[in-house]
C-alpha positions in Angstrom: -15.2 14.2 40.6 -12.6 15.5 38.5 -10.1 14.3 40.5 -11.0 11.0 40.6 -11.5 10.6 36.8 -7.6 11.9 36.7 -6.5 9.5 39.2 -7.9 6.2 37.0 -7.4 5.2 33.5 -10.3 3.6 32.6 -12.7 6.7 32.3 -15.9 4.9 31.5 -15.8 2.8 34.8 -15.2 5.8 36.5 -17.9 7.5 35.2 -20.3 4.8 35.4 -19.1 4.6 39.1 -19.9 8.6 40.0 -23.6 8.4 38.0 -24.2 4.5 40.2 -23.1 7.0 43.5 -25.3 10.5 42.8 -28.1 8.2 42.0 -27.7 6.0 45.1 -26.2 8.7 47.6 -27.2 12.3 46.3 -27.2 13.7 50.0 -24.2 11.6 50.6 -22.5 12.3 46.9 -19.1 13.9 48.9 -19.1 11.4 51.7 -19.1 8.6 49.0 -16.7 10.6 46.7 -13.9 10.5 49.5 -14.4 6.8 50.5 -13.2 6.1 46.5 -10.7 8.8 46.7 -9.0 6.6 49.4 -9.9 3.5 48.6 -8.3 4.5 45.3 -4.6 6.0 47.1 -4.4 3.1 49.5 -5.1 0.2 46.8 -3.8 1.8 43.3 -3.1 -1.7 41.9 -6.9 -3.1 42.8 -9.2 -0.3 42.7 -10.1 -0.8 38.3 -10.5 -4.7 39.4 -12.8 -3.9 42.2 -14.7 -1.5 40.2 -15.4 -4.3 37.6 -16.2 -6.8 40.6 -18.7 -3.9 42.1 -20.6 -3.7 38.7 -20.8 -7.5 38.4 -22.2 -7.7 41.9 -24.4 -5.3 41.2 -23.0 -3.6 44.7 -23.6 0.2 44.9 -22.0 1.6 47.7 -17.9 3.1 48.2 -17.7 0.8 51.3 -18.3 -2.0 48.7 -15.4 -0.9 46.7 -13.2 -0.1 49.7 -13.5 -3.6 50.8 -13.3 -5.7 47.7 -10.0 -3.8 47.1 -9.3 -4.9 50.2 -9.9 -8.1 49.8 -8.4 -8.2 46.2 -4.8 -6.9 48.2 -5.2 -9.7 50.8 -5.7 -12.4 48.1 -2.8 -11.3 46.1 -0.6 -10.9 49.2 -1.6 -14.9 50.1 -0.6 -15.8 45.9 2.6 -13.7 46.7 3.6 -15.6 50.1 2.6 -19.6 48.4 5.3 -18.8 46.1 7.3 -18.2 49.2 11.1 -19.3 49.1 12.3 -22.3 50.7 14.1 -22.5 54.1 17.0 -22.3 53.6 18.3 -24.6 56.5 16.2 -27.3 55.7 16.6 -27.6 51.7 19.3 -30.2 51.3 17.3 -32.5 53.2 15.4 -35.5 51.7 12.3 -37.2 53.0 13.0 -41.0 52.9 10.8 -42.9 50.5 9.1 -46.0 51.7 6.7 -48.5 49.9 3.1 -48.1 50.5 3.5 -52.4 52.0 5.4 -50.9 55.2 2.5 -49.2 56.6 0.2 -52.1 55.9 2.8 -54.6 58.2 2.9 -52.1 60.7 -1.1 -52.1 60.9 -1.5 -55.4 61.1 1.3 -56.0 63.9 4.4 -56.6 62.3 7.5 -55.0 62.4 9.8 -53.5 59.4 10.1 -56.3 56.9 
């Protein structure tokens, strides 16, 4: 338990997380302690954020935690790839602007006017 309240900074959430486990899990307390031991080495940057989503949810389980992390890393791996670079072949190019009235000639038969 100790080593888990050295591996986070925000020691009230922790704590609150160890008494939400030994109330929920005592047979289990160890099983449940290793789950957040990992879930908190493989997702440093998410684990206080999931902690805070678990409480909100009212969740009471490590597997919870282990996979909103998880899902917390996937979201910010999809922000981090939208802000993606451009190709690089393709950026001088320019899309040709047109006025809206083309289309409408071209759906009713007509040709480029």
């Amino acid at each position: 338990m100790k080593q888990i309240e050295s591996m986070l900074e925000d020691k009230e959430l922790v704590k609150w997380l160890i008494e939400l486990l030994s109330e929920q899990y005592p047979r289990h307390l160890i099983d449940q302690l290793k789950v957040v031991q990992s879930v908190i080495l493989k997702y440093p940057f998410f684990v206080e954020e999931a902690i805070h989503e678990m409480r909100r949810l009212r969740l009471t389980s490590a597997n919870d935690l282990r996979d909103i992390a998880q899902s917390l890393e996937i979201q910010g791996q999809k922000k981090r790839n939208t802000t993606g670079v451009l190709n690089e072949k393709y950026k001088d190019l320019i899309a040709p602007e047109r006025k809206e009235d083309i289309y409408f000639s071209i759906l009713q038969g007509g040709g480029n006017q």
